[in-house]
C-alpha positions in Angstrom: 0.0 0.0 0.0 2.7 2.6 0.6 4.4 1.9 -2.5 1.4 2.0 -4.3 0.6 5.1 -2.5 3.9 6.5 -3.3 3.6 6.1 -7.1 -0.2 7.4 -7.2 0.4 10.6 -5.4 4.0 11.8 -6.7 3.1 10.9 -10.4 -0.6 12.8 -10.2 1.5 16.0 -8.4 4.0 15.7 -10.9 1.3 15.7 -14.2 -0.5 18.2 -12.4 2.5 20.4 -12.3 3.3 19.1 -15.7 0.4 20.6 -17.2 0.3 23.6 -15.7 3.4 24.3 -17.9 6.1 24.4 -15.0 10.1 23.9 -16.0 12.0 20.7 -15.3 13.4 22.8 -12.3 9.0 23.0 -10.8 8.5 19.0 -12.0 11.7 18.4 -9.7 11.0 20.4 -6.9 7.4 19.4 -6.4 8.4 15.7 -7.1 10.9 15.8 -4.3 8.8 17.6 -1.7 6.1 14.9 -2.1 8.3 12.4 -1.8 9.6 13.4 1.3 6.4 14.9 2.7 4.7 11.9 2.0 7.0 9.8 3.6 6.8 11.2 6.9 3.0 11.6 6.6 3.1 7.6 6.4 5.8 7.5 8.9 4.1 9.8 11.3 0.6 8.3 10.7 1.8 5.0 11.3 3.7 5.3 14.4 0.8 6.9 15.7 -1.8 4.2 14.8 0.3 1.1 15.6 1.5 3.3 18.9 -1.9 3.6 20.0 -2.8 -0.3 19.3 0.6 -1.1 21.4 -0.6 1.1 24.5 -4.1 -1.2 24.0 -2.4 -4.1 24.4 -0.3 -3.0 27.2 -3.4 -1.5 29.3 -4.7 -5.3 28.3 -1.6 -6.8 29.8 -1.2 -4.8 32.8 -5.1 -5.3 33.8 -4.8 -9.1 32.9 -1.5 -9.1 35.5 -3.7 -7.6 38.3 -6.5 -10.3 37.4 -3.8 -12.8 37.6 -3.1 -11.4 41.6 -6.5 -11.4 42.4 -7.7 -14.1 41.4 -5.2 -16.6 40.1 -8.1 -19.9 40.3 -10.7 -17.8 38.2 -8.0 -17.2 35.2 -7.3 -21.2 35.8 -10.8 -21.6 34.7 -11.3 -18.9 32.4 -8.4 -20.5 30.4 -9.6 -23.7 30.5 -12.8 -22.8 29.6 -11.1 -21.3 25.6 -9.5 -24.5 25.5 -12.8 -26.1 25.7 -14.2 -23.7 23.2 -11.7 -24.7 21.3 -12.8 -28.6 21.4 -10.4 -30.5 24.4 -11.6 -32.4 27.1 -12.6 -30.8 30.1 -10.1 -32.8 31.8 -7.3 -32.0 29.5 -7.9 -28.3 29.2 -7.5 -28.0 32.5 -4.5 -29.6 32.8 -3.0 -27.9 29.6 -4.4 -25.0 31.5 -2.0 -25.6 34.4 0.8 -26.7 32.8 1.0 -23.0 30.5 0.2 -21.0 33.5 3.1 -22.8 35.2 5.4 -21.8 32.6 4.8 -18.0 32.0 0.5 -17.6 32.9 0.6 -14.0 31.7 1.8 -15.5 28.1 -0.4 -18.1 28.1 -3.4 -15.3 28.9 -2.3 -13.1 26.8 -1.9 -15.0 23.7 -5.0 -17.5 23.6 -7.0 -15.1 26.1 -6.1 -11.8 24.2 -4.7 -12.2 21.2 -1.0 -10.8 22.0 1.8 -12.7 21.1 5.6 -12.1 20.4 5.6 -12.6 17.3 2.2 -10.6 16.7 2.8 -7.0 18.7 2.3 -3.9 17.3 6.1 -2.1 16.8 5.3 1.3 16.0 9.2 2.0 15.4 9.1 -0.7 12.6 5.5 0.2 11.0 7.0 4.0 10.6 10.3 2.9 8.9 8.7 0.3 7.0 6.2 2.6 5.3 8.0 5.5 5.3 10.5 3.3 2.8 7.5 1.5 0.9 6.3 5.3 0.0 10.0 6.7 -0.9 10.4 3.6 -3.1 7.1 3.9 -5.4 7.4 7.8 -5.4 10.7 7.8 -6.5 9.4 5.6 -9.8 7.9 8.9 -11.7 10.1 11.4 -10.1 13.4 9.2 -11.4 11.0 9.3 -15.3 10.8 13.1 -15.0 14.2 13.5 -14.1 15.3 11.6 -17.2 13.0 12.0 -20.1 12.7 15.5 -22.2 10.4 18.2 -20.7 7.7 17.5 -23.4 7.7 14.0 -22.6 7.0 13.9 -19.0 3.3 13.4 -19.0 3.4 10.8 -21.5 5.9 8.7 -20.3 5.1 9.7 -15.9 1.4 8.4 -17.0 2.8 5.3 -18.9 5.5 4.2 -16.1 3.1 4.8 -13.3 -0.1 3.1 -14.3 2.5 -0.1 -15.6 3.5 -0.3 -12.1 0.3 -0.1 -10.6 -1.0 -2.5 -12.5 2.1 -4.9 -11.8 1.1 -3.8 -7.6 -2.5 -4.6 -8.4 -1.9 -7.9 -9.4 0.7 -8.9 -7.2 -1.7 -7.4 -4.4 -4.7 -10.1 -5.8 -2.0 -12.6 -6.1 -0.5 -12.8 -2.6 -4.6 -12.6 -1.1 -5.8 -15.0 -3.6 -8.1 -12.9 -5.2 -8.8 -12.3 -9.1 -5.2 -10.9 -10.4 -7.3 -9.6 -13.7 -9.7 -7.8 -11.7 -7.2 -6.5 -9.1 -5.1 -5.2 -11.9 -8.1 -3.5 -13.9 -9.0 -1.7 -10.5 -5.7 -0.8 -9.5 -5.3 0.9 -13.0 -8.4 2.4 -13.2 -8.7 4.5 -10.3 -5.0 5.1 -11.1 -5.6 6.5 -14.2 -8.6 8.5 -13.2 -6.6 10.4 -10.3 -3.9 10.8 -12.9 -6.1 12.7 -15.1 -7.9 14.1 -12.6 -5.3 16.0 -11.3 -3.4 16.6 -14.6 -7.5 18.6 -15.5 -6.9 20.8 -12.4 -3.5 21.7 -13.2 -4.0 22.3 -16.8 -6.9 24.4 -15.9 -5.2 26.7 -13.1 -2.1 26.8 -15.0 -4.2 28.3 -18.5 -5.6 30.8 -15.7 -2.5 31.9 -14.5 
């Protein structure tokens, strides 16, 4: 999503500016500024977002420890009770109950009781990097186009580059969550192409104005 979100935004600012008649010097300028503003708009807005869902699960944890003080029998049966939901023996849940609380009962609560495991936590430090990097990576597709083809070609070959790798994202996208690859790929590119032009139609239009 970030470097789909990367290539969308930078290449529609970019045709916008484009068609608004600005120099190689604008096309550059504007392309680099929403590369890195973007960027740390993802960044920021991720860290936020998974930092809220890691205070969540930490209120979870701490309340679940003070349940586990309080009343250590009641958790004894409250796990045994989802391991029964889950289809074991009375019996055997509530020995498999014992045994996990035994070895670490605040894990063993947490992940079957909560839904928190190691592997699973929200890392806001890693959700800001990783999209801040997704974003720089598909924005820097039609800024690295405009920074290489002639002035007169930019629109042409921005619109061309970006809508091919949407596409490509698209169906990788459908691919990986076993969806339709042809219909992810036609949606991906249409609402692609409609930002696209879209934006180019307001920058053409202020830029006649001016």
């Amino acid at each position: 999503m970030g470097a789909d979100d990367g290539i969308l935004s930078t290449s529609s600012l970019l045709l916008g500016v484009a068609a608004a008649h600005g120099s190689r010097g604008n096309l550059l300028i504007a392309g680099l500024a929403g590369l890195v503003a973007g960027a740390m708009s993802m960044a920021a807005g991720e860290y936020v977002s998974v930092h809220s869902q890691a205070d969540t699960e930490q209120a979870d944890l701490t309340l679940e420890r003070n349940e586990l003080k309080a009343d250590n029998k009641g958790e004894h049966e409250e796990l045994a009770a989802i391991y029964v939901g889950r289809g074991l023996e009375p019996a055997l849940a509530t020995e498999v109950s014992n045994q996990l609380m035994i070895h670490n009962a605040l894990q063993a609560h947490a992940r079957d009781e909560l839904g928190i495991s190691e592997t699973l936590r929200a890392r806001p430090n890693q959700a800001a990097i990783a999209s801040a990097i997704s974003f720089s990576v598909g924005a820097a597709v039609p800024l690295s186009v405009t920074a290489i083809v002639p002035r007169s070609d930019v629109i042409t070959f921005v619109s061309a580059t970006s809508l091919a790798c949407l596409a490509i994202l698209g169906a990788l996208a459908s691919r990986t969550g076993g969806a339709n690859v042809v219909t992810g790929t036609i949606r991906a590119t249409f609402w692609g192409a409609l930002v696209m032009a879209v934006t180019a139609g307001v920058g053409a239009l202020f830029g006649t104005i001016a």
